[in-house]
TORSE-696610 format. One record per residue (C-alpha): residue in one letter; x, y, z negated. Coordinates in steps of 0.5 Angstrom, whole numbers, plus 2048, in hexadecimal, padded with zeros to 3 digits. Example, Ala and Ser with C-alpha at 12.3 -4.5 7.8 and 13.67 -1.06 7.14 Angstrom:
<nodes>
A8197F77F0/S81B7FE7F2/
</nodes>
This chain:
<nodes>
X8BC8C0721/X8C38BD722/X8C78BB727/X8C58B472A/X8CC8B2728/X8D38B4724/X8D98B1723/X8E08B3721/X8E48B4727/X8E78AD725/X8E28A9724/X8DF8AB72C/X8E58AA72E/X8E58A372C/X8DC8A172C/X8DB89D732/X8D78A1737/X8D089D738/X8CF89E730/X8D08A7731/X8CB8A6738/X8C68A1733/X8C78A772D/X8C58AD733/X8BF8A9735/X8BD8A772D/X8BD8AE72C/X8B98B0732/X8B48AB72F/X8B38AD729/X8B18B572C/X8AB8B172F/X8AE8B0736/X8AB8A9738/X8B18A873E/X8B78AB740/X8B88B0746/X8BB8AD74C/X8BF8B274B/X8C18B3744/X8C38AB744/X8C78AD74B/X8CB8B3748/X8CD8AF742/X8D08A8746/X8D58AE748/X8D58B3742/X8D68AE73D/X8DC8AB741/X8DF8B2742/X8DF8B473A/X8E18AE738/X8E88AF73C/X8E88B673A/X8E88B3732/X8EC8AF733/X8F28B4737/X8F08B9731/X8F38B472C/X8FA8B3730/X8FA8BA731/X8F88BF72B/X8FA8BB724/X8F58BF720/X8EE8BC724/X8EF8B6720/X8E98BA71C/X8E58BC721/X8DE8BB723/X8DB8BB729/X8D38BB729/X8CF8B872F/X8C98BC732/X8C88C172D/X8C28C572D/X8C08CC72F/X8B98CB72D/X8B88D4730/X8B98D1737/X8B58CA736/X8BD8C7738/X8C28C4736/X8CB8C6736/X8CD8BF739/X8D38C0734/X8D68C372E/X8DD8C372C/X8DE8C5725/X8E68C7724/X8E88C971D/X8E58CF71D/X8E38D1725/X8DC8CE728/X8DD8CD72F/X8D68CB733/X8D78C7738/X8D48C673F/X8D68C1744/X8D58C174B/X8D58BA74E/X8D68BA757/X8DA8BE75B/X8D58C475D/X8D88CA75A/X8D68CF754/X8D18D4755/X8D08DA751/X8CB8D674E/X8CE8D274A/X8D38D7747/X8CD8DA744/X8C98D4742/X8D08D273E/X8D28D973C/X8C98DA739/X8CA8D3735/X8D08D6732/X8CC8DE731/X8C68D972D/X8CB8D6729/X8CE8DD727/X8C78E0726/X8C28DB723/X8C78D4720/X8C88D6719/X8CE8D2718/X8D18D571F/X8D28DC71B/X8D98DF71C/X8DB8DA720/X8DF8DA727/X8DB8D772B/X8DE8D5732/X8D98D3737/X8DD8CE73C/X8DB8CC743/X8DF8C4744/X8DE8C374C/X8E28BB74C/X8E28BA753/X8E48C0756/X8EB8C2757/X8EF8C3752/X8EF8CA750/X8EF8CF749/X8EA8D6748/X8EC8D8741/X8EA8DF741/X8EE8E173B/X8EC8E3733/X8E68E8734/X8E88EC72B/X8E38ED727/X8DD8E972B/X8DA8E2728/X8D88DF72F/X8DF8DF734/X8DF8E073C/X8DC8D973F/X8E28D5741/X8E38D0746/X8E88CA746/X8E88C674C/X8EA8BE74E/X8EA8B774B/X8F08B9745/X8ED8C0741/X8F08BD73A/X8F68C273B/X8F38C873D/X8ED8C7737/X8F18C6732/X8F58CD734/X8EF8D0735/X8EC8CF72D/X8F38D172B/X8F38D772D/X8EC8D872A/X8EE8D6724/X8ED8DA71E/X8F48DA719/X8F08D8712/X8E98D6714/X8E68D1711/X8E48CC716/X8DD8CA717/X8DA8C4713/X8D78C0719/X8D18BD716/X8D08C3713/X8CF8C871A/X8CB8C271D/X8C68C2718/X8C78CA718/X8C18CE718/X8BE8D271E/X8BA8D771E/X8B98D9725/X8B58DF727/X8B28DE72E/X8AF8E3733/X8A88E3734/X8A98E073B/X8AD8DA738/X8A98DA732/X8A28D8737/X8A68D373B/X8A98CF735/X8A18D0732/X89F8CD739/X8A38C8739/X89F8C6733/X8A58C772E/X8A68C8727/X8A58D0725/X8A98CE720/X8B08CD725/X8AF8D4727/X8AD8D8721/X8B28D771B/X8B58DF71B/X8B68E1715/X8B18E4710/X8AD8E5717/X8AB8DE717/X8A78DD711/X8A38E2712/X8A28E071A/X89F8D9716/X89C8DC711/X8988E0716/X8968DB71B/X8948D5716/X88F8DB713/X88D8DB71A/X88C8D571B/X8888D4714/X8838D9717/X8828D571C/X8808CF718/X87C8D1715/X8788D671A/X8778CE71E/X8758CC717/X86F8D1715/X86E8D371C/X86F8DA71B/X8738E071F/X8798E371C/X87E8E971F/X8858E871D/X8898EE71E/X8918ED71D/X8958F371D/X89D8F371D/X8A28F771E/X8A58F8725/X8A98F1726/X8A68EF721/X8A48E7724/X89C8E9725/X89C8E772C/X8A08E172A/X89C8E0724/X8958E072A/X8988DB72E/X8998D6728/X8928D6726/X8908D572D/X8958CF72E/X8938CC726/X8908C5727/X88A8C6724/X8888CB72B/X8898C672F/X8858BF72D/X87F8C0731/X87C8C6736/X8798CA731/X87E8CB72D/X8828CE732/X8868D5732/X8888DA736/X88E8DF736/X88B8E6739/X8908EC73A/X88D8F373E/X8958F4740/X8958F1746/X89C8F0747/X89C8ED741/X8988E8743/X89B8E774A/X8A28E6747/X8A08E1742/X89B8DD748/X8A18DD74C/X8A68DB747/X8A28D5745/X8A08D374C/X8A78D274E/X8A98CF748/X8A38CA749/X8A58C874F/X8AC8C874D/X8AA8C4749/X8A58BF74B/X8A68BF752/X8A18C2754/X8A08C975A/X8A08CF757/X89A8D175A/X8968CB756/X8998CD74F/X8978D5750/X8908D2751/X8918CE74A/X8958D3746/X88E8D8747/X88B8D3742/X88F8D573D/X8908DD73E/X88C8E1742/X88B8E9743/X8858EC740/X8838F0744/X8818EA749/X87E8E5743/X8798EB740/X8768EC747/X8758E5748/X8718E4741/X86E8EA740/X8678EB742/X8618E6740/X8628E2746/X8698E2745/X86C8DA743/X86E8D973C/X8758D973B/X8788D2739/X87D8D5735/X87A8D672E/X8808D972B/X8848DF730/X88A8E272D/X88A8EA730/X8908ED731/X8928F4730/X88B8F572D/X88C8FC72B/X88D8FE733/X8868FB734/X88290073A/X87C905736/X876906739/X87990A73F/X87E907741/X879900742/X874905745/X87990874A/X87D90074C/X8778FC74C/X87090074B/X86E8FE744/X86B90273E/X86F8FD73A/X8778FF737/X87A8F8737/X87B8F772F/X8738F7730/X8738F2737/X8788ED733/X8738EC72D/X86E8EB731/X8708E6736/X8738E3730/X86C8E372B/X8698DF730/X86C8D972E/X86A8D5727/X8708D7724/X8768DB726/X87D8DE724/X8808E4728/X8878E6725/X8898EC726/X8908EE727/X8938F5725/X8988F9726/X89A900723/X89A905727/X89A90272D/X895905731/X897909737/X89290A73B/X88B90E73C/X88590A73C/X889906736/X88390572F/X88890372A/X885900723/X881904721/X87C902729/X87B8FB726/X8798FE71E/X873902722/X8728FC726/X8738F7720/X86E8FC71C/X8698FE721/X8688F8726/X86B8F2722/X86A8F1719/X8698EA71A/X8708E971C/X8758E9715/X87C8ED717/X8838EA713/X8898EF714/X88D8F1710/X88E8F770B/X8928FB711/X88C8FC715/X8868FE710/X88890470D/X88B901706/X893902706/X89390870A/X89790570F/X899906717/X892903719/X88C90671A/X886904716/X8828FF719/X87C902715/X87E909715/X87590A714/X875905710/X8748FD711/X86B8FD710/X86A8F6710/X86F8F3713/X8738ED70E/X87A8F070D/X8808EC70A/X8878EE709/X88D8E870B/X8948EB70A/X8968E670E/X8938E9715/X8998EE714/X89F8ED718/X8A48F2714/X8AB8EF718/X8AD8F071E/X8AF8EA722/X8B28ED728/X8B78F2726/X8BA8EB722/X8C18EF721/X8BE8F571D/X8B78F4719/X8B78FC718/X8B78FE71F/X8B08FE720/X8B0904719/X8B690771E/X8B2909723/X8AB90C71E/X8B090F71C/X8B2913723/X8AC913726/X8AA91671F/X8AF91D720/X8B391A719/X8BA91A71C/X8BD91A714/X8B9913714/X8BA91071A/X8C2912719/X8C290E713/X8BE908715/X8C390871B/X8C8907715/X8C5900714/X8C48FD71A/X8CC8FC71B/X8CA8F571F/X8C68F9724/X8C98FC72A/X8C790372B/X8CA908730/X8C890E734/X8CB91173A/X8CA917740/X8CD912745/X8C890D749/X8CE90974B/X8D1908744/X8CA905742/X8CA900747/X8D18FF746/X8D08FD73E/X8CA8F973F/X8CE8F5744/X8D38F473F/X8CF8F173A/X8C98ED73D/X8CE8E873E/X8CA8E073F/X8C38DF741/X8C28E673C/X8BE8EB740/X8C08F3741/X8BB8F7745/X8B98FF746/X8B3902744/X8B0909743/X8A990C741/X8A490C747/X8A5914745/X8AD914748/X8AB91774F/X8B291A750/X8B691574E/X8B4914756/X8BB918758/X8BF913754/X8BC90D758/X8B790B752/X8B090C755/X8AA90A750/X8A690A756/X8A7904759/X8A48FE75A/X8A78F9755/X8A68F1755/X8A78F074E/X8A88E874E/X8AD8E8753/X8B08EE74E/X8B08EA748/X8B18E474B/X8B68E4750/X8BE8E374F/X8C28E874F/X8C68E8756/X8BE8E9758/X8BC8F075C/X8B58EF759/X8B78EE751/X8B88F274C/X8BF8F074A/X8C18F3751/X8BF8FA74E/X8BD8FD755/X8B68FC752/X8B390274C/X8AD8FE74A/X8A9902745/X8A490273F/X89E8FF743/X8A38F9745/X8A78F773F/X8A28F8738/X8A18F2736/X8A78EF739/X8AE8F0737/X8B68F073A/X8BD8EF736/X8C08F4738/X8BC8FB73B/X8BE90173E/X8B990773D/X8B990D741/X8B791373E/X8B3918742/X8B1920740/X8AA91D73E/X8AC91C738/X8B1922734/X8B3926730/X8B092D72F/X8B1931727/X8B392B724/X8AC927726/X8AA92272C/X8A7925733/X8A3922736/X8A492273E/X8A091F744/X8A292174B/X89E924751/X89F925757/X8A5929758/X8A692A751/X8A6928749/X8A092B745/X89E92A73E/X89A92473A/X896929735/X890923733/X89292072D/X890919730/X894919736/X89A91C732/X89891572D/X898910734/X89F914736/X8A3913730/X8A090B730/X8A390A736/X8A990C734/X8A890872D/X8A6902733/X8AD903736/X8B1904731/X8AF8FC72D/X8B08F8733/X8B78F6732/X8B98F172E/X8C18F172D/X8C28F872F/X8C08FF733/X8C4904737/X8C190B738/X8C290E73E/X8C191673E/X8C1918745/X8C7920745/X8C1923749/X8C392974F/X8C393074F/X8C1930755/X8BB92C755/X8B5930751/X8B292974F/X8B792674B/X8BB92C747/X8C092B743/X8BE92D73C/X8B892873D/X8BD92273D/X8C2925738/X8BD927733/X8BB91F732/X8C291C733/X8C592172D/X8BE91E728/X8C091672A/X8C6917728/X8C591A722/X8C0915721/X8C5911721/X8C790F728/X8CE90E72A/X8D091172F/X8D390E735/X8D6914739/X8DE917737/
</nodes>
C-alpha cells in the first residue's frame, strides 16, 4: 500500500500542480473511493501549493536535496490514516503534516504527528534504525521556529514546528543535524513498497474490522501473523461445512496471553461469508462486560465519525456485532424462547464461563452456561460456536473453565463434534486443562494445530515475555532472570516510589500511545497512596479518552483493575503491587483484606484465581511495564514493610531493573 505519489525532490518542484492533484485523487479511487471528500480536495489546493515551494526553496538552499524524495499521503494503515508527506533526506525521514489556516496548533496535532513517526519506527520494516523526525509545516501562521533539539540514541525525535510561508531554510537545518556521518541513504522506491507489519490493539482492530477492511492491513507482525490466519481460515473451514452438512460443531481455540484470540474472533465474525444473508449471521459474545462496553463504545463513536451518523444510533447498530452473554442466553434460553438469528456465535473468554452456581445465584437457572450456549444453539439446524480460550486466566468464583464444557459436550451434547487443539485434550501435556479429562463418550473429536495461537501479538517488542512472567508467577527466579536477558527491546522497571512510576510512564507513552495505572481488585491498601481499587470506573472513557482528560487512563489519576482490563491492552502500564501477593520462605502468599486487616487465602482455588489476576496484569502491556512496590509504614499495621520488601527483592532478582538510587 504505497503512497499515492513519489517524486524526487526535483521533479515535484517542476510538475504542474493540477497533475499532483489528479495523482492524489487517482490514487484515492483506486483504494474503492467513489468521490473525493470536500475536504480532502480543499486540503490539497493548499498543501499542494505550500510543498511545492517549500521543494523548490530546499533546491537553493541545501545542494544535497537533489537526491531527495518526498512521498505524497503515505499510508499508516494501524490508525486507518494517511501522513500528508514524507521527506525522505539522505538518510533521515521527516513525517510531515501541514496545518492550513491560521487557527493555532492544539496538542492534538503534536501527538497525531509525533504517532505517525512512532508507527513507522515500530512497524515499517524499511524504517528500522532510521531517524525518524516528526515535523509540523503551519505555512499561514507567523513566521517562527520549534526545533527542540536532538534527543541521542532515539529513532523517533521530538515533534518540531516550523512556521510561515518560507520553511526551506529552517527544514534543511533541521535534517542536517539529524544526519547520521556514513549512513547509507534511503532507496525511496524501495521504503515506499517497505513491508508494515503493524500490531494493532484490540480496540483498533475491531474498528478497522468494522469498517469492513481487510484483517490483513492489521495482522502482518512477525511469526504471529501466519499463525492468526492459519488459524482463522481453520475456522472458517469449520464453518463452511457446518452450513454445508448441517451439522453442530464446537471450536475451541486457545492461545497464549497476547496471542490474537479475540483478533482472530472478530475476523471470523467479519468474514464475508457470514454476512450474505440473515441466517448466516455471527455474533461476538464476551461475559467481560467492560470488554464489551469499550468495544460498543469505540466502534459507536467511530462509526459515527465516520458516517455521520448520532453516536446513540451507531451503538444500537454496533450491538448487532458484539454483544454480552449474559443478556443474549436469557433472551434465547427456554422452549418459548426465540431462536437466534446468528447460526455461527464466537464466545470470549469461554474458559470464564459461569458453572452451575454462579447461574443458579445471577439468574435462577439449573444450568451452567457452557450447557445454556449449546442449547440455545442446538436449536438451530445447524450451528458453529467457537470458542476462545485463554490460559490461566480465570480470575473469578463462579468460573467453569474447560473441563464444564467437556461434561456438558459428554453428557448433555454427543451430536455436536468438538475441533481443538492438542493443547487442550490432554495430549501434549500442555499448560490446558483437558477438555476431556473423564474421556470424550461419544462425542467426535478432531485435533487442528492451527487452533493454537502460540505467539504473543501484544507484547510486539519481546515475543518471550508472556514466558517471563510464567516464570515469576511460577516462583523460578533463576528462570525468570534469564528469560529477562533476551527481552532487551522491552522496557521493565520497578520502584518504591509512586511519582517516579507516573514520572516514567509519561516520559514514554509519547503520540496517541496509552499509559495507564492498574492494581489487582485485592490491592485495598494502596488506598493511603491515592489508588483505590474500589471506585466506580468508566472503562470506555478510561481507554478512550486523550490524555489531558481527568476520565482517561493516560491521565494516571485512575487504577483500573483486572476486571476492567482482561481482554483488553495498554502501551505502556504501571502495576501497582499490593501485600496480597508476597513473598514468605521463598514461596508466594496468598492475601485478601478484611476489615481492618490482611488474612490468609488457604483454598487452593482462590489462591489459583489471585495469581491469574496478576498473570492478567502483568500482560496488558504492549511496549513496556513499570511496577511500583509501594515502601509501606511502620506505623500502619495493615501495610508493614517487610510485606513490600520481600516482593520488590524477588522481581528484582527476576530480573526487574530497579529505578530507585
Amino acid at each position: 500500500m504505497p503512497a499515492y505519489a513519489r517524486y524526487t525532490l526535483a521533479e515535484f518542484a517542476q510538475t504542474d500542480p493540477d497533475a499532483v492533484r489528479g495523482r492524489l485523487a487517482a490514487g484515492h479511487a483506486a483504494e474503492g473511493y467513489a468521490t473525493q471528500r470536500r475536504d480532502a480536495v480543499d486540503a490539497w489546493d493548499v498543501q499542494v501549493d505550500a510543498l511545492q515551494q517549500m521543494a523548490r526553496e530546499l533546491l537553493l538552499v541545501e545542494p544535497l536535496s537533489t537526491g531527495w524524495h518526498v512521498l505524497l499521503e503515505y499510508p499508516i494503515p494501524r490508525r486507518a490514516r494517511r501522513v500528508d508527506a514524507v521527506l525522505l533526506a539522505g538518510d533521515v525521514i521527516g513525517v510531515l503534516e501541514l496545518k492550513t489556516g491560521r487557527g493555532g496548533l492544539t496538542a492534538a496535532d503534536r501527538r497525531q504527528v509525533e504517532d505517525y513517526a512512532l508507527d513507522l519506527r515500530d512497524f515499517h520494516v524499511a524504517s528500522r534504525g532510521r531517524v525518524i523526525v516528526p515535523v509540523l509545516l503551519t505555512p499561514q501562521h507567523t513566521p517562527g521556529v520549534e526545533a527542540p533539539g536532538v534527543l541521542p540514541g532515539e529513532a523517533v525525535q521530538r515533534v518540531h514546528v516550523l512556521a510561515g510561508p518560507s520553511i526551506a531554510q529552517p527544514l534543511a537545518e533541521v535534517v542536517r543535524s539529524h544526519r547520521r556521518i556514513g549512513t547509507e541513504p534511503i532507496e525511496a522506491a524501495s521504503w515506499d513498497l517497505g513491508e508494515y507489519r503493524p500490531v494493532p490493539t484490540i480496540i483498533e482492530a475491531a474498528q478497522h474490522l468494522y469498517a469492513n477492511h481487510s484483517v490483513h492491513d492489521i495482522a502482518r507482525s512477525h511469526a504471529g501473523a501466519e499463525n492468526l490466519t492459519a488459524t482463522a481460515e481453520a475456522v472458517l473451514r469449520v464453518i463452511a461445512d457446518a452450513q454445508r452438512d448441517r451439522g453442530k460443531v464446537i471450536c475451541f481455540v486457545t492461545g497464549v496471553p497476547g496471542a490474537g484470540k479475540t483478533l482472530a474472533g472478530l475476523n471470523i465474525v467479519h468474514a464475508r461469508g457470514l454476512h450474505q444473508d440473515r441466517d448466516t449471521l455471527g455474533v461476538f459474545l464476551s461475559g467481560n462486560g467492560p470488554l464489551v462496553r469499550v468495544l460498543t463504545e469505540a466502534l459507536a463513536q467511530d462509526r459515527a465519525a465516520r458516517l455521520g451518523e448520532r453516536v446513540g444510533d451507531a451503538r444500537r447498530r454496533v450491538t448487532t456485532f458484539i454483544q454480552n452473554v449474559h443478556r443474549f442466553l436469557p433472551t434465547h434460553t427456554g422452549s418459548n424462547a426465540p431462536i437466534p438469528p446468528e447460526n455461527v456465535v464466537v464466545f470470549d473468554e469461554a474458559q470464564r464461563a459461569w458453572d452451575l452456581e454462579q447461574s443458579r445465584r445471577k439468574f435462577n437457572r439449573e444450568l451452567s452456561e457452557p450447557e445454556q450456549l449449546l442449547g440455545v444453539m442446538d436449536r438451530l439446524d445447524w450451528a458453529v460456536v467457537v470458542a476462545l480460550v485463554g490460559n490461566g486466566q480465570e480470575i473469578n468464583t463462579g468460573e467453569a473453565g474447560l473441563p464444564e464444557w467437556g461434561r456438558v459436550l459428554r453428557e448433555r451434547f454427543p451430536h455436536w463434534q468438538v475441533r481443538a487443539s492438542s493443547e487442550m485434550l490432554g495430549t501434549t501435556g500442555g499448560a490446558f486443562p483437558p477438555l476431556f479429562a473423564e474421556g470424550a463418550g461419544d462425542v467426535l473429536v478432531g485435533a487442528d494445530p492451527r487452533l493454537h495461537l502460540s505467539i504473543p501479538l501484544r507484547s510486539f517488542r519481546a515475543e518471550a515475555y508472556a514466558d517471563w512472567v510464567e516464570a515469576v508467577l511460577a516462583g523460578d527466579e533463576a528462570l525468570a532472570a534469564s528469560i529477562r536477558q533476551s527481552l532487551p527491546d522491552f522496557p521493565l522497571a520497578l520502584t518504591r516510589d509512586l511519582e517516579a512510576a507516573r514520572y516514567w510512564l509519561r516520559c514514554r507513552a509519547r503520540g496517541l500511545r496509552r499509559a495507564g495505572l492498574i492494581a489487582s481488585s485485592g490491592s485495598r491498601r494502596l488506598r493511603p497512596y491515592g489508588l483505590d481499587v474500589t471506585a466506580e470506573l468508566d472503562e470506555a472513557q478510561w481507554f478512550l479518552q486523550p490524555e489531558d482528560d481527568v476520565r482517561s487512563s493516560s491521565f494516571l489519576e485512575l487504577v483500573a483493575t483486572e476486571f476492567a482490563v482482561q481482554g483488553l491492552e495498554l502501551d505502556w502500564v504501571g502495576l501497582g503491587w499490593d501485600a496480597d501477593l508476597r513473598r514468605v520462605g521463598g514461596k508466594w502468599s496468598c492475601h485478601r483484606f478484611v476489615g481492618t486487616s490482611w488474612q490468609r487465602v488457604a483454598d487452593a482455588t482462590r489462591q489459583r484465581y489471585l495469581l491469574n489476576k496478576y498473570r492478567v496484569l502483568l500482560t496488558r502491556a504492549r511496549e513496556g511495564l513499570v511496577i511500583w512496590v509501594p515502601p509501606g509504614s511502620s506505623a500502619d499495621q495493615t501495610r508493614p514493610p517487610v510485606h513490600y520488601d520481600e516482593a520488590a527483592a524477588y522481581l528484582a532478582a527476576c530480573g526487574v531493573g530497579q529505578l530507585d538510587p
